[in-house]
C-alpha positions, 0 to 999 in steps of 0.5 A: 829916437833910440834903441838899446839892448845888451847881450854877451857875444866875443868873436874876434877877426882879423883887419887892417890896412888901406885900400879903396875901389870904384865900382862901375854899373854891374847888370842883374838877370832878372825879369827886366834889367835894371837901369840906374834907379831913382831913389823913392824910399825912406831917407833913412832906415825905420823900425830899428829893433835889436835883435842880439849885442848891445846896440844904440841907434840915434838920429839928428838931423840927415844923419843916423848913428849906430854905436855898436857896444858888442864884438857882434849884433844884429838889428831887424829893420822895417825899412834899411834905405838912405836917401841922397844927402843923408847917411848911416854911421856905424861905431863899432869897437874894431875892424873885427866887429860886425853887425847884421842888418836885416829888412824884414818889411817890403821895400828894397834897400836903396842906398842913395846917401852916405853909409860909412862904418870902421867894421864889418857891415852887413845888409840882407834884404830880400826883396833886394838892394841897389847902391845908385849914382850917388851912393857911397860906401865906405867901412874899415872891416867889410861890406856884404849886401845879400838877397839870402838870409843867415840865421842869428845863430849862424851869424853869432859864431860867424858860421856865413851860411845864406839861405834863401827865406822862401826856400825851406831846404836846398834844391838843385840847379838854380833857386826860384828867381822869383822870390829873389830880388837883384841887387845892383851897384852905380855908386862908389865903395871904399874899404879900408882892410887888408882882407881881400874878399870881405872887403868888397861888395860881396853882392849875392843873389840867386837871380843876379848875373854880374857886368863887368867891374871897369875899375876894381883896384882890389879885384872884380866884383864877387860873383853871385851865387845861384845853386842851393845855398851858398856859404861864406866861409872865413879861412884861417887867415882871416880872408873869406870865400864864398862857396855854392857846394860845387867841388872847385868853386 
């Protein structure tokens, strides 16, 4: 099964370099905790639709290919997960490119499997996204794993500006926990970059408190962002910061 289409987008970044980091589990605010979870979604991601740039999604066997044509392109999912024992790689032209996965059915995004990627990788779900024990991430440019969305247009000029779907405009002091689902990590990421923000799990989420990392060598987990809509800015040097509004964030 495949999917393809084309359009003319050219943004270019910064990457290279070589790291990699362990991440131990982070505790989410939520209406429960949330303890080590069992994987029981797709075994890999359904209703692939390609939302901007040339994209082609094929699958053979446990593992799907994502060949990503454009500097940037987004996808529309119905379901992003990988289930144990299978994985998603992303092709990309370079450490600079970047492709925005976007869940727009029901389910959580449970990463059980293998995602691996030589750019920047992005998942916005909002009902929310757990990589568990057996999950691992692996990606040259970036990984960022958000329960707010950006618009396309936003994403394609690389303006990082998350907004919370279920909220129409901004609103002081914390956002409505109940239509924002957590996010939580038990497996390992790894990243290959000499961006020292991009490249870590960049977990935001209005209703997510974070535990202690017990072994980052790149630096702790980011912080999740919980007043009006945070923004994800892009610095001249080619790191990024992730700001709520509040002066010296």
């Amino acid at each position: 099964m495949a999917y393809k289409a084309n359009s003319t987008n050219s943004h270019r970044s910064f990457g290279g370099g070589a790291r990699s980091f362990r991440l131990l589990p982070a505790f989410l605010a939520s209406t429960s905790l949330i303890v080590n979870p069992v994987f029981a979604g797709d075994l890999l991601p359904t209703g692939g639709s390609v939302a901007s740039g040339s994209v082609s999604i094929g699958t053979s066997g446990t593992t799907m290919t994502v060949t990503q044509g454009s500097d940037k392109a987004i996808v529309n999912w119905n379901g992003f997960s990988i289930g144990q024992g299978h994985a998603v790689n992303f092709v990309q032209p370079d450490a600079s490119s970047a492709i925005l996965n976007r869940v727009t059915g029901s389910a959580t995004s449970d990463i059980a499997g293998a995602l691996t990627g030589n750019g920047q990788v992005y998942i916005i779900n909002p009902n929310g996204i757990a990589i568990t024990s057996t999950g691992t991430v692996k990606v040259g440019g970036g990984f960022v794993a958000s329960t707010l969305d950006v618009s396309d247009g936003d994403f394609r000029h690389r303006r990082f500006v998350c907004r919370n779907r279920h909220v129409q405009r901004p609103i002081p002091g914390i956002q409505n926990e109940s239509a924002c689902r957590p996010i939580t990590s038990f497996g390992r990421c790894r990243r290959r970059s000499r961006w020292q923000t991009i490249g870590r799990p960049a977990c935001q989420s209005p209703s997510e408190r974070r535990g202690p990392a017990k072994h980052a060598e790149i630096g702790p987990l980011q912080l999740p962002l919980r007043r009006r809509w945070p923004r994800l800015r892009q610095r001249c040097d080619g790191r990024r910061s992730v700001r709520d509004g509040r002066p010296g964030y």
